[in-house]
C-alpha positions in Angstrom: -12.1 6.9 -103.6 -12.2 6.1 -100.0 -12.5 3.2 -97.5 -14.3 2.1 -94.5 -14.5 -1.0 -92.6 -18.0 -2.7 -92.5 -17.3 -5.8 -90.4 -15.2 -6.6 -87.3 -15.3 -10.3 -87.5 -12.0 -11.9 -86.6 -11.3 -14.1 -89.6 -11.8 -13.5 -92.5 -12.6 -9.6 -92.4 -14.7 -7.6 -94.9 -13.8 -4.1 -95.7 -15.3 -1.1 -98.7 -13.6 0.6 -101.0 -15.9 3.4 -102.2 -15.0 4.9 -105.8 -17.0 7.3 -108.0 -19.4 4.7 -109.0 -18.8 1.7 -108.1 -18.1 0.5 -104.6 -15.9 -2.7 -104.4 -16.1 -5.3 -101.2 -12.8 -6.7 -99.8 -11.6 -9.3 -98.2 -8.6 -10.5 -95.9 -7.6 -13.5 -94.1 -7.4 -11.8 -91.1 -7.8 -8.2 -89.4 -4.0 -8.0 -89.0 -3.7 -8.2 -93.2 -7.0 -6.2 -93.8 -5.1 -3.5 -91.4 -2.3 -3.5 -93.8 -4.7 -2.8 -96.5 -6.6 -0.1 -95.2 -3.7 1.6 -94.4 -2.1 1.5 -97.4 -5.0 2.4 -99.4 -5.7 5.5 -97.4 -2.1 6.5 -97.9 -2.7 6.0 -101.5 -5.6 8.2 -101.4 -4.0 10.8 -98.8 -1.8 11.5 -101.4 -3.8 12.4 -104.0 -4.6 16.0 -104.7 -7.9 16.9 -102.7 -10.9 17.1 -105.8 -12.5 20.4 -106.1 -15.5 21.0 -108.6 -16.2 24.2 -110.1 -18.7 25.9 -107.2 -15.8 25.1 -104.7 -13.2 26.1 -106.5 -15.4 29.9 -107.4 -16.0 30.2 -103.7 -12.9 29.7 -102.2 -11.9 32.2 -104.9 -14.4 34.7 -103.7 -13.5 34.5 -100.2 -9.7 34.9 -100.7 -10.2 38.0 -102.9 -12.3 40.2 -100.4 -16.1 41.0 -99.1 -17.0 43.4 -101.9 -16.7 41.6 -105.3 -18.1 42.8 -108.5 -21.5 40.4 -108.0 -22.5 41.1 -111.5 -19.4 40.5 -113.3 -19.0 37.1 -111.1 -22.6 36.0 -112.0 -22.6 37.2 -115.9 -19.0 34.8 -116.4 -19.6 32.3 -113.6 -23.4 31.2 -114.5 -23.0 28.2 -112.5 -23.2 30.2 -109.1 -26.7 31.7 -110.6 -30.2 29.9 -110.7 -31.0 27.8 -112.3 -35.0 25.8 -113.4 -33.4 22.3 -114.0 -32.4 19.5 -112.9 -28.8 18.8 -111.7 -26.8 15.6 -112.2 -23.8 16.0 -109.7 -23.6 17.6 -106.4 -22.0 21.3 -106.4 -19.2 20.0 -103.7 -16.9 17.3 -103.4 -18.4 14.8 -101.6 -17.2 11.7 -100.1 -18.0 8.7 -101.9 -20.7 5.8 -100.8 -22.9 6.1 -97.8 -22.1 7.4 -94.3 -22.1 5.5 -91.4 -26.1 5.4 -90.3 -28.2 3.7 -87.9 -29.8 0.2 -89.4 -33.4 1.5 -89.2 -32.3 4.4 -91.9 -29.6 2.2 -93.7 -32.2 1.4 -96.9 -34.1 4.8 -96.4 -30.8 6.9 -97.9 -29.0 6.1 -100.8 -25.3 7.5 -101.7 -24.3 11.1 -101.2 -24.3 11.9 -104.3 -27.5 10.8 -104.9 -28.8 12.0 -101.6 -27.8 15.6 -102.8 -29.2 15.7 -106.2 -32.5 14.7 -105.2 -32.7 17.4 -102.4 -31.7 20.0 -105.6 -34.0 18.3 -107.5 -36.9 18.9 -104.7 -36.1 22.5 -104.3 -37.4 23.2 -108.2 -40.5 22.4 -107.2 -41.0 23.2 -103.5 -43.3 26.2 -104.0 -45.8 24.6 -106.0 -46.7 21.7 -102.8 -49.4 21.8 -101.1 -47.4 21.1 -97.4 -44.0 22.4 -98.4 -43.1 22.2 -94.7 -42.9 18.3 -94.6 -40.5 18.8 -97.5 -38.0 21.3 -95.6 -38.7 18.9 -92.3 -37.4 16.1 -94.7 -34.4 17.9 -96.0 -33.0 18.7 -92.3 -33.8 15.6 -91.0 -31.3 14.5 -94.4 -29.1 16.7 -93.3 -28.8 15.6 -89.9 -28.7 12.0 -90.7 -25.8 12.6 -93.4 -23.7 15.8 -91.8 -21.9 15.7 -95.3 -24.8 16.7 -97.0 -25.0 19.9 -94.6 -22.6 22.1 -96.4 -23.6 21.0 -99.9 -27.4 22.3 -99.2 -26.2 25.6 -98.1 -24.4 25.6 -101.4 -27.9 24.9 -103.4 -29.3 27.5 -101.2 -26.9 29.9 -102.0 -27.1 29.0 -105.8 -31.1 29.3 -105.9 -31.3 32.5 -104.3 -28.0 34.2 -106.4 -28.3 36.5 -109.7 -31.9 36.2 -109.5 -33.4 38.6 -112.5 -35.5 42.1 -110.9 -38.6 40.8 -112.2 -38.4 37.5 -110.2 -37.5 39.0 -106.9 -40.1 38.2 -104.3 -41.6 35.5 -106.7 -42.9 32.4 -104.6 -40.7 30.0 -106.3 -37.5 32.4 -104.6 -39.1 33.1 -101.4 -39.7 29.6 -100.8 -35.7 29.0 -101.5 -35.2 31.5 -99.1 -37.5 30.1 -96.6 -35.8 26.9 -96.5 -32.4 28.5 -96.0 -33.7 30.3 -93.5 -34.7 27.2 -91.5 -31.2 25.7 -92.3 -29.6 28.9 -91.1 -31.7 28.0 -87.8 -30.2 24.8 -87.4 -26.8 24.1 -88.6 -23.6 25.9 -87.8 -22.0 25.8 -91.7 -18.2 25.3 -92.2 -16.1 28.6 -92.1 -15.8 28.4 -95.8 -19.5 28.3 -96.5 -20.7 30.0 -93.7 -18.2 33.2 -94.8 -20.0 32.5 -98.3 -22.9 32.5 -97.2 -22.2 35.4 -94.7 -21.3 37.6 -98.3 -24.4 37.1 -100.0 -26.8 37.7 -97.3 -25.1 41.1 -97.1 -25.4 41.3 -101.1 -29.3 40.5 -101.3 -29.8 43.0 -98.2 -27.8 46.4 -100.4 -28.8 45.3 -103.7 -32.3 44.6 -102.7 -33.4 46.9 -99.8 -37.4 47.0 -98.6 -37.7 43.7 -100.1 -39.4 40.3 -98.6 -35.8 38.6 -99.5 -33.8 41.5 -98.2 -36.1 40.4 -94.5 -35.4 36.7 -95.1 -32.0 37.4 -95.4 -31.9 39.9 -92.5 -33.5 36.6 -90.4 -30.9 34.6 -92.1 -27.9 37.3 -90.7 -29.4 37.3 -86.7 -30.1 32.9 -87.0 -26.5 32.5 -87.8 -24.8 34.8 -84.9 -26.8 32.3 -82.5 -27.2 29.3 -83.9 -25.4 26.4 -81.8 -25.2 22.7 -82.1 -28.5 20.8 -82.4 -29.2 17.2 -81.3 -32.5 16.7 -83.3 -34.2 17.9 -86.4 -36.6 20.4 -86.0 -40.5 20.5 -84.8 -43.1 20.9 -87.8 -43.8 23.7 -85.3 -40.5 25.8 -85.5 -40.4 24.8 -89.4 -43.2 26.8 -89.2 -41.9 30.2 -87.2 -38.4 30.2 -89.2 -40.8 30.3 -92.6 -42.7 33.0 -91.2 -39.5 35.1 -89.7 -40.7 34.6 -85.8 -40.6 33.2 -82.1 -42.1 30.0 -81.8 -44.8 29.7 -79.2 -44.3 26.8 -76.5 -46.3 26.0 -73.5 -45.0 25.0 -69.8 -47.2 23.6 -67.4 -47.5 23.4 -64.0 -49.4 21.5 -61.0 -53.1 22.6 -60.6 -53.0 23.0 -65.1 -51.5 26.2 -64.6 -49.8 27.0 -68.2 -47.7 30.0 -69.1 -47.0 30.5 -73.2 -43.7 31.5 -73.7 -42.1 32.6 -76.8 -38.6 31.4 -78.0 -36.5 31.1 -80.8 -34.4 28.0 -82.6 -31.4 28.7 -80.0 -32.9 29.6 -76.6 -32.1 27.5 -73.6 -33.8 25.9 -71.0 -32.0 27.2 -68.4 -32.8 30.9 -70.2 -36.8 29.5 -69.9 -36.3 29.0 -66.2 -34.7 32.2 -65.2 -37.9 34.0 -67.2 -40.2 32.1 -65.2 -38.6 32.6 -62.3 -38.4 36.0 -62.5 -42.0 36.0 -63.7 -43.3 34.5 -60.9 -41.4 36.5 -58.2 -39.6 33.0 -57.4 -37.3 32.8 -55.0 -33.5 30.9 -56.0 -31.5 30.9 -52.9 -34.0 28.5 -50.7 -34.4 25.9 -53.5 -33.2 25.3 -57.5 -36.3 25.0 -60.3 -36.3 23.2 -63.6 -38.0 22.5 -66.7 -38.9 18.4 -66.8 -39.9 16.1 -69.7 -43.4 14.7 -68.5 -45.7 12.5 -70.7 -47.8 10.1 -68.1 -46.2 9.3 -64.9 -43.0 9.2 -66.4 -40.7 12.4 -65.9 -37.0 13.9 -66.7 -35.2 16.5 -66.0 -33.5 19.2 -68.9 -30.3 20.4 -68.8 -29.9 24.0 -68.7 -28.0 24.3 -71.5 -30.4 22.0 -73.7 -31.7 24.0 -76.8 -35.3 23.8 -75.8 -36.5 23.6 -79.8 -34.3 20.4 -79.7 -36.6 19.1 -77.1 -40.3 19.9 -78.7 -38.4 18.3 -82.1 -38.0 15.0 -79.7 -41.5 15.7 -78.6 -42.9 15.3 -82.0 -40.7 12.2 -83.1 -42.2 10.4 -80.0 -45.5 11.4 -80.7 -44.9 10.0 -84.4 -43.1 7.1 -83.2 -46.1 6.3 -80.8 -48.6 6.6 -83.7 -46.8 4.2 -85.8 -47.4 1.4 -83.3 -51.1 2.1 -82.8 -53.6 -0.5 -83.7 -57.4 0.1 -84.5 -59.1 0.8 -81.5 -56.3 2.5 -79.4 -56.5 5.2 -77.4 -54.5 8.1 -78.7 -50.8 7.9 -77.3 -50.2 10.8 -74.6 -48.3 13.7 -75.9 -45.1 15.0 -73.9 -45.0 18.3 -72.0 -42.5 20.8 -70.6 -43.3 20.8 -66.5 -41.5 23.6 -64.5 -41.3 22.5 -60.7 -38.5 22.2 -57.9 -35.4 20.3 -58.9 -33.2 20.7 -55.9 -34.6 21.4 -52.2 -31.9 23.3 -50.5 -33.3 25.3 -47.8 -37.3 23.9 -48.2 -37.3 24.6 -44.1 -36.7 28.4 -45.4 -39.2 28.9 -47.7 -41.7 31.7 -46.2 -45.8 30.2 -46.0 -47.5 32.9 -47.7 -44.9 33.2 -50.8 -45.5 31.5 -54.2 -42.1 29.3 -53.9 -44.3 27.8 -50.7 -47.3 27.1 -52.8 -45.0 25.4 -55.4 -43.6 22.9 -52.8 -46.8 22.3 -51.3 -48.3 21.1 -54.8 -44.9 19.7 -55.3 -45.0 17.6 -51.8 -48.9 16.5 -52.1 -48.7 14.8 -55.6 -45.4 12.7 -54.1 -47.6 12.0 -51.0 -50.6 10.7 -53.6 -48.0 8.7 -56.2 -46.7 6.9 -53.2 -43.6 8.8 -53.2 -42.9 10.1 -49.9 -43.0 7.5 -46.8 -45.2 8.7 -43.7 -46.8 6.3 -41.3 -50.6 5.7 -41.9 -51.9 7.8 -39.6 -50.0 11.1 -41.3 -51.4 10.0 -44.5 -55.4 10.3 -43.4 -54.7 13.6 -42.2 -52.7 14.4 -45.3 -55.7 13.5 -47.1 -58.5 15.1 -45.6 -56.7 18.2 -45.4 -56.0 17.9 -49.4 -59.6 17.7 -49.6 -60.6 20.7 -47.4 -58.1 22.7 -50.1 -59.6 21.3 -53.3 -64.0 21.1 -52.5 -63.8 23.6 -49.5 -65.7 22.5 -46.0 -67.7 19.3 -46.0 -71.1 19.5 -46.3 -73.5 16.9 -45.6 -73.7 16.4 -48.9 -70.4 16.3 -49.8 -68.9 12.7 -50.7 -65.4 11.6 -51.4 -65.8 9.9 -55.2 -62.0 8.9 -55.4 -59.9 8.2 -52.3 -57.0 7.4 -54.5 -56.6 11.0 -55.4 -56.2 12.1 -52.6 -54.6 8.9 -50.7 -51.6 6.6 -52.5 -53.4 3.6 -54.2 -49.7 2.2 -53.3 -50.1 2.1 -49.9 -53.6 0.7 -50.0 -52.6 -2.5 -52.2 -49.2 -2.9 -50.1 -51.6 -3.3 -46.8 -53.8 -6.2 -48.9 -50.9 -7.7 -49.7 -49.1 -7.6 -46.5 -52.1 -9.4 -44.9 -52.3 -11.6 -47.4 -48.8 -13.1 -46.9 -50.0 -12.9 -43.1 -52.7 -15.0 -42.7 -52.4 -17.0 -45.9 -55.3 -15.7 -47.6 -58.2 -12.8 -48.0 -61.3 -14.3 -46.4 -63.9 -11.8 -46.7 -67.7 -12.6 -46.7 -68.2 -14.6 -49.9 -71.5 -12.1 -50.3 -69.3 -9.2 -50.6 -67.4 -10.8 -53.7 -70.1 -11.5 -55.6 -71.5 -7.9 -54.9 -68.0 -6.7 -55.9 -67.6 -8.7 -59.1 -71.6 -7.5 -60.1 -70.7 -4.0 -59.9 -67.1 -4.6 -61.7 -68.5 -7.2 -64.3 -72.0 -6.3 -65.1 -73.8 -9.0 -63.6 -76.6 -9.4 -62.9 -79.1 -10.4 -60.1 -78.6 -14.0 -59.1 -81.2 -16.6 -59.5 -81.3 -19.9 -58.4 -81.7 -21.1 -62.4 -77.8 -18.5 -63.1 -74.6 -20.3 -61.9 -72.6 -18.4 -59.7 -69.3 -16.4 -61.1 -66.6 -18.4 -60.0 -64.3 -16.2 -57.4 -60.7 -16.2 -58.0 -57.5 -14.9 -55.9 -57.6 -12.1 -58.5 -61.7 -10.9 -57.6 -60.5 -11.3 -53.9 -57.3 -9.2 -54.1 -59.4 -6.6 -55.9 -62.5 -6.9 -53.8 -59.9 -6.8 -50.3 -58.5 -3.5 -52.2 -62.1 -1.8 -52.5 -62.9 -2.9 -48.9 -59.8 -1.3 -47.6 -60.2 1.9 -50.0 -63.9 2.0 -48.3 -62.3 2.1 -44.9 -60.0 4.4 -45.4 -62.4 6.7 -47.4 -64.8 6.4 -44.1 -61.6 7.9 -42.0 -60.7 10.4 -44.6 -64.2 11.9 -43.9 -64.6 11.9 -40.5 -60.9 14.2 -40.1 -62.4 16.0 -43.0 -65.4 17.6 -41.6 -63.2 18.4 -38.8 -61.3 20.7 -40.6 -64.8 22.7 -40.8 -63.7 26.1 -41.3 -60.0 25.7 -42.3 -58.9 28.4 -45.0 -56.9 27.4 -48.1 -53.8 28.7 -47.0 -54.0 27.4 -43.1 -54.3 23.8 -45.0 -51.4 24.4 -46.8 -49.4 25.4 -43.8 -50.5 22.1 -41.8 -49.9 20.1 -44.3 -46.4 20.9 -44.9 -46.1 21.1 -41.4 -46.6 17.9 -41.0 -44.2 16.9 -43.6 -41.3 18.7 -42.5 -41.4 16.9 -39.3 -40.4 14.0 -41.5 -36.8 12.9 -42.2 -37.6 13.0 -45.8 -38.5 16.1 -45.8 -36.6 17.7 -49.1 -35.6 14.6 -50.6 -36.3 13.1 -53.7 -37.1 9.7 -54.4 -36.4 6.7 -56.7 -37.5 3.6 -56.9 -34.9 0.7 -57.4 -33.9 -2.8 -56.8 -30.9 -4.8 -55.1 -30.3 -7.7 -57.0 -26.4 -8.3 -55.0 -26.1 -11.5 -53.6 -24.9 -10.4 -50.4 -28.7 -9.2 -49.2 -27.0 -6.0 -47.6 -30.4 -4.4 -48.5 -33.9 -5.7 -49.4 -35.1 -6.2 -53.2 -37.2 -3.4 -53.1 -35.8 0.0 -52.4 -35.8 3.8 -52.5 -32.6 5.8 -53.5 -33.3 9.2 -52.0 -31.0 12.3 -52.7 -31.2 15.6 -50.7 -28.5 18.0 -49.7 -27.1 15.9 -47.0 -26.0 13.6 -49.2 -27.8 10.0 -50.1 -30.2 7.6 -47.7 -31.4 4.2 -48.9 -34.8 3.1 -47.6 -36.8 -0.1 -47.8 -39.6 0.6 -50.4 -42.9 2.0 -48.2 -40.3 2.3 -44.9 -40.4 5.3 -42.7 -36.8 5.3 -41.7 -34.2 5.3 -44.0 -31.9 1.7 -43.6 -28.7 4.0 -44.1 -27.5 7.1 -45.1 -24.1 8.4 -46.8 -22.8 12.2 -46.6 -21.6 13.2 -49.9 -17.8 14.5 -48.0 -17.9 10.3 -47.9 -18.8 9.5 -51.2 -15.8 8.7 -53.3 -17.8 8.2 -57.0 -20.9 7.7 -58.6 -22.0 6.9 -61.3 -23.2 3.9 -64.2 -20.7 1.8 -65.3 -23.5 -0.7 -66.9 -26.7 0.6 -68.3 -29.7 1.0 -65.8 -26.7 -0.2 -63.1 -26.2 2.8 -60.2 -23.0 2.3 -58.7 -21.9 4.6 -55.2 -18.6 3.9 -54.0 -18.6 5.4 -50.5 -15.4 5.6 -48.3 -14.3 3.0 -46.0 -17.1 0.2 -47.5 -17.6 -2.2 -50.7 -19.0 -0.7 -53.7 -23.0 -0.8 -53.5 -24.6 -1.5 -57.1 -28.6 -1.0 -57.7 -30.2 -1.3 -60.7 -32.5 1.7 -61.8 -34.1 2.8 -64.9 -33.7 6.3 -63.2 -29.3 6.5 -63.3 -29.5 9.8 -65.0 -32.0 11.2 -63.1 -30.2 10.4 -60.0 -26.4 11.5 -61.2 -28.1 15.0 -62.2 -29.5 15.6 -59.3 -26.4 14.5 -56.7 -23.9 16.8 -59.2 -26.6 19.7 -58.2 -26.3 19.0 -54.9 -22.7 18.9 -54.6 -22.1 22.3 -57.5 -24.4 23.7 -54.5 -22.9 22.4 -51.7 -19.0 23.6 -52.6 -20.7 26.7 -53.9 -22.2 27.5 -50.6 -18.6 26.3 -48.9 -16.7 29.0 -50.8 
């Protein structure tokens, strides 16, 4: 038997006491006496002899007596380590009673352990007559990493389905697809020393007694998966389910600005920080001047991996998302965006250094331009037309007189354009364009038609007027954006990029990275709206769409940072009160000042 406590209420308290069976619920009169219980009861069963079934007790046997038993004579006395067709009615491991601890979304998806562990034998009987037998072996890991007990039992199964199997059924399908599934468990879960020393025996068995055979290759995978496997955080992709089945690398694809992809080939335990170094080397990229890194990116939204994440652990979250997303769809909806591996600059430690005609330079001018167009990097206005016409003369060349601007915004933050309405708005009280223009506008955004006298007008709102104000703004600016742009008649690619990063390193921001938060202290030390912008100087804090940053802290005078509340940044800086701003971005920004400092003390010594 065992216990666990299930509630934490003060008075009375609740508490389990799993047996065999049954499973019996307690109660105190208060969490002082249900202590007292608890305690005692796990004395009681503390001192009980530890249960071992027959499988454990053969294995333990097998493992104390040496690496080379007689297999034959073990399997001919000891059937129950051999195949077997049918159905089983009790695990092959003593398992602890009642259900684990799990999340409340997957509380009625699981039953017992017990019964969780005959069913996945149960399944195996019949796994190579499916028709998708990899949502069944994505099923049983996903079990397995939802009840960790379970983990060691499966490997048992495994064991026992691929053990004195017959000549005439090696290399049938109903052993190779055994095989397969213990391959992907091998892939993913470190077993306990017992099992995994086991386990570590009959690999070697199947490869002497059954050389040149398609189980003596599984089993050869099997060996190499276990001498690298490390800790996982998430079951595995459909995709990787896929490459342990067939004995191979997985194919993954990272991305980078302008669509460039590169395929890459990894396995179930290769890092991200091992993906970075081969793209770096790769692409003849530069790591003194500045520090790259694989992100998460699905929309605008974007994180960066740590270098020791597993990066199979990472598609595997890809594809829950994308699931996840599915589930919530409604008829009509567009398909939900998948995630992506992007490889771009993490850390800008020497960007000043980088030389113009290198790829590291081409990197940080895509990098730089798609801050400049999200709004992301503060220049005054006058910068940011000359910004955008030279963006333009890289991606469509010279302007010719038949060359027109379609999109402004791509080129020019839409930010910056609906900031300036705004601001004129709260200036002179109101947007009072010509009332012709917003009924022109709200024709060509509405599908209406020509007035008559007989049609009633469309009533205009502050809504139609903000959006008609934006329109007449993005027109103006697109007008400027072209008359610097057919200046630049003549300008090669790499001259543009060289101006415009030019002009951006004359910028104090120049480097930095930006994230957008709010103050929400009483003491209005700092607007609402605000930037927190880390570089290798240490950390400024601007006024949202300011130039000049309202003030700036060296990281020799930062004492501690970090998130004491959830989505709550807190910097505690030398010699001044604590300053607390509220983020969604907190582990974004405690990444990327602990690279700056590793990089800093590194440099120092």
């Amino acid at each position: 038997m065992s216990t666990d406590e299930t509630e934490t209420a003060e008075a009375p308290l609740t508490f389990s006491l799993h047996a065999r069976k049954t499973t019996l619920k307690l109660t105190a009169k208060n969490g002082e006496e249900a202590d007292e219980w608890i305690l005692a009861l796990q004395d009681a069963i503390d001192s009980c002899p530890p249960i071992q079934t027959v499988t454990e007790r053969l294995v333990l046997e097998m493992i104390k007596n040496g690496h080379q038993p007689d297999w034959e004579r073990i399997y001919k006395v000891h059937k129950i380590l051999c195949r077997i067709n049918t159905p089983i009615k009790a695990p092959l491991l003593a398992l602890p009673y009642g259900k684990p601890p799990l999340p409340p979304d997957k509380e009625a998806q699981y039953g017992t352990r017990h019964a969780e562990a005959v069913k996945i034998f149960n399944s195996l009987l019949s796994q190579d007559s499916l028709a998708d037998p990899i949502k069944q072996v994505q099923e049983i890991l996903q079990k397995c990493f939802d009840m960790e007990d379970l983990q060691s039992e499966v490997f048992c199964q495994l064991i026992k389905q691929t053990a004195g199997v017959a000549q005439e059924e090696v290399d049938t399908p109903g052993v190779l697809s055994i095989w397969q599934t213990l391959s992907s468990m091998a892939s993913t879960f470190i077993p306990e020393r017992a099992i995994r020393r086991y386990l570590t025996m009959h690999i070697k068995k199947v490869i002497e007694l059954h050389p040149d055979t398609e189980m003596a290759k599984y089993a050869t995978f099997c060996q190499t998966s276990l001498k690298r496997t490390k800790r996982r955080d998430f079951a595995p992709s459909r995709s990787e389910v896929i490459a342990c089945l067939g004995r191979r690398d997985m194919n993954t694809v990272v991305v980078s600005y302008g669509n460039a992809q590169c395929q890459i080939n990894i396995n179930s335990s290769t890092t991200c920080g091992e993906v970075v170094k081969t793209l770096t080397l790769g692409l003849k990229v530069s790591t003194e001047n500045n520090r790259f890194a694989l992100f998460e990116q699905c929309s605008h939204q974007s994180k960066v991996i740590d270098d020791r994440t597993i990066l199979a652990d990472i598609l595997g979250k890809f594809e829950g998302y994308y699931k996840e997303d599915l589930s919530r769809m409604r008829p009509g909806d567009p398909m939900p965006e998948k995630w992506r591996l992007f490889f771009k600059f993490f850390c800008y430690l020497k960007p000043h250094s980088v030389p113009s005609d290198s790829i590291e330079s081409v990197f940080l001018y895509e990098q730089f331009c798609n801050d400049v167009v999200v709004g992301m990097f503060p220049v005054s206005q006058e910068k940011l037309l000359k910004l955008a016409a030279l963006r333009l003369q890289y991606l469509d060349g010279d302007c010719t007189p038949g060359s027109t601007i379609q999109d402004v915004t791509e080129v020019y933050p839409i930010s910056r354009i609906e900031q300036e309405v705004r601001e004129q708005k709260d200036m002179f009280g109101s947007l009072d364009l010509h009332e012709t223009y917003y009924k022109d506008t709200l024709r060509h955004s509405k599908g209406i038609g020509t007035l008559t006298k007989k049609t009633k007008a469309p009533q205009i709102t502050e809504e139609d007027k903000l959006r008609a104000s934006i329109e007449v703004k993005k027109n103006a600016i697109k007008a400027s954006v072209a008359d610097l742009w057919r200046r630049l008649e003549g300008t090669t690619a790499n001259q543009v990029q060289q101006k415009y990063l030019e002009i951006l390193s004359e910028c104090a921001a120049f480097g930095s990275t930006f994230f957008e938060a709010e103050y929400t202290n009483r003491d209005q030390r700092f607007p609402k709206e605000l930037w927190l912008v880390v570089n290798c100087k240490g950390v400024q804090i601007y006024q949202r769409g300011a130039v000049a940053p309202i003030q700036s802290y060296l990281y020799e005078n930062i004492v501690s940072f970090g998130a004491p509340v959830s989505n709550e940044y807190k910097l505690i800086v030398e010699g001044q009160a604590p300053i607390s701003i509220h983020t969604s971005q907190v582990a974004e920004i405690a990444k990327l000042m602990k690279a700056y400092i590793q990089a800093v003390v590194a440099h120092q010594y």
